[in-house]
C-alpha positions in Angstrom: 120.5 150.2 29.7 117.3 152.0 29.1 119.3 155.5 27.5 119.4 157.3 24.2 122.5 156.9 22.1 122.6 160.6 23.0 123.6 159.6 26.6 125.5 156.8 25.4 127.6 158.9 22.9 128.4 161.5 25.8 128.9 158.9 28.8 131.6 157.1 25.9 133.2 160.7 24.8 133.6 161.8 28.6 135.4 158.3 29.7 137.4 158.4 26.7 138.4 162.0 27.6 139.2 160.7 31.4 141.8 157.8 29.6 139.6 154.9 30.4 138.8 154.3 27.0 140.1 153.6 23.4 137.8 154.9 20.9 138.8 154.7 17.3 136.3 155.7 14.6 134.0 152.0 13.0 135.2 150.5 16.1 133.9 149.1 19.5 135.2 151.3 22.4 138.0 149.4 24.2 138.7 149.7 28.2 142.2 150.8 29.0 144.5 149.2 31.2 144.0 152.0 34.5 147.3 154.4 35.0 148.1 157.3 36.5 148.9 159.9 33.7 145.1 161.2 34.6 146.1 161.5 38.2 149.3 163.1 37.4 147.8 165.5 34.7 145.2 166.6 37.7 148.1 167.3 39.9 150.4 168.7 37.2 147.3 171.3 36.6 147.1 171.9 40.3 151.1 172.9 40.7 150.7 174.9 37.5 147.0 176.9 38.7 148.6 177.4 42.7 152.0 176.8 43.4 151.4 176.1 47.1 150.0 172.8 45.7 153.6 172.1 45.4 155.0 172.4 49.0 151.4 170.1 49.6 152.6 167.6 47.1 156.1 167.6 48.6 154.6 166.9 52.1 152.3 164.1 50.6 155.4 162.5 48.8 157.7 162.4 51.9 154.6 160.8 53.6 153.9 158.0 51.1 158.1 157.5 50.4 158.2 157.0 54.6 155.4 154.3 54.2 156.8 152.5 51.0 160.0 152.3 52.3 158.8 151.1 55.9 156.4 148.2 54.0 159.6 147.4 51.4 161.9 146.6 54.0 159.0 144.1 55.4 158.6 142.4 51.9 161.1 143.1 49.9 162.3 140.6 46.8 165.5 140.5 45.8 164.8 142.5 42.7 163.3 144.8 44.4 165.9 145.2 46.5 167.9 145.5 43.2 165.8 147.7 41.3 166.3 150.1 44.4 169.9 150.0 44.8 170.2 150.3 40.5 168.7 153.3 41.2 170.4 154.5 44.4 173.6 153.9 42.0 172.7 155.9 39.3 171.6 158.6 41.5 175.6 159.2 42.8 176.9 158.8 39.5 174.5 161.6 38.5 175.6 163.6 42.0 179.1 163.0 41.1 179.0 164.3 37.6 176.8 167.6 38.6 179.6 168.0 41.6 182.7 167.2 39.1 181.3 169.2 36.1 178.0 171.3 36.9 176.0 169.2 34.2 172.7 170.1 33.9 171.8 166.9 31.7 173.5 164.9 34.9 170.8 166.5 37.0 168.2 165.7 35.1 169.3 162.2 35.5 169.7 162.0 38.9 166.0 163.2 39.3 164.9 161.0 37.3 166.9 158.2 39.4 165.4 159.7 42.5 162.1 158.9 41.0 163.2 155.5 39.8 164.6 154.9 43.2 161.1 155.7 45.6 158.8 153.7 42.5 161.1 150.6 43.2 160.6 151.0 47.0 156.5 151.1 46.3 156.5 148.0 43.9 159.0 146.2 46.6 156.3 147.1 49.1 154.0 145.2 47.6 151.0 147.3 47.7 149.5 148.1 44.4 147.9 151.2 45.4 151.1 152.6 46.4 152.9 151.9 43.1 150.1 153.0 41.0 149.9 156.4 43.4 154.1 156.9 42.4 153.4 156.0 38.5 150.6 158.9 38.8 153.0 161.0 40.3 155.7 160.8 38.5 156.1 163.9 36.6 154.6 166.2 39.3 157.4 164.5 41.8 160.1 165.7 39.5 159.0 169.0 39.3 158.8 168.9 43.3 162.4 167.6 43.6 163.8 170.0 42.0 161.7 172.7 44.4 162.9 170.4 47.0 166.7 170.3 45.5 166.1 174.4 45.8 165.3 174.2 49.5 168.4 171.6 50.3 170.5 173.7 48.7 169.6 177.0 51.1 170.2 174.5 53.8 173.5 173.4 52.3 172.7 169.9 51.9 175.0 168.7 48.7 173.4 166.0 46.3 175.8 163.5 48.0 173.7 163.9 51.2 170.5 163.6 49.1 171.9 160.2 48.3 173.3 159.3 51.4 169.7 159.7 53.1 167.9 157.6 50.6 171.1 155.0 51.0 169.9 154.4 54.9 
């Protein structure tokens, strides 16, 4: 490529460091299957550095769950369709045990099924970019539902009507 192994060295070490690469030491470097932990890490950093980012990030993922759920009830499979309504399920067991019992852990879980639920709707759609833009934000979006669980709550929306709005 006409650079010194200087350039080459650095260029490797800096797409290594952004997750496109394997490097291991007496070996070639090795291009990574793309995912979205560096996405999610930049937006994880931006929450952490301005916590406005987060009410940004919650308008961003209410914008993006609208348009994967509109394209998923276009082109939806039937395990797609499954994979969401798994999901839906174990999000009201998880309601009904932090109702019946207060269980943190059973909150946990039902943010966690929340985030199952809108990354089967994005796959269902069919539009890769979609998915790959919920896998990157995984993490961040569970840190915004339980900002947006916070909010509901001052509202006195229940975790049953949280369930019963993703259910339509």
């Amino acid at each position: 490529y006409g650079v010194s192994r200087v350039t080459m060295r650095e260029a490797v070490k800096m797409l290594a460091g952004r997750g496109l690469l394997d490097v291991a030491r007496g070996r070639r470097a090795i291009v990574r299957q793309p995912d979205g932990s560096v996405f999610g890490d930049f937006l994880t950093s931006l929450i952490q550095s301005d916590p406005k980012c987060l009410f940004d990030l919650i308008q961003v993922r209410r914008s993006l769950e609208i348009q994967s759920a509109m394209m998923a009830a276009r082109q939806a499979s039937r395990a797609g369709i499954m994979a969401a309504e798994a999901a839906l399920a174990r999000m009201r067991a998880a309601a009904e045990a932090v109702g019946a019992e207060g269980d943190a852990t059973a909150q946990v879980r039902f943010h966690q099924a929340d985030a199952d639920f809108h990354e089967a709707l994005a796959l269902a759609s069919g539009n890769r970019v979609l998915s790959y833009l919920f896998e990157a934000m995984a993490r961040p979006l569970r840190e915004s539902f339980y900002a947006s669980r916070r909010g509901q709550q001052l509202r006195g929306l229940s975790l049953a009507d949280s369930v019963a709005a993703h259910a339509h």
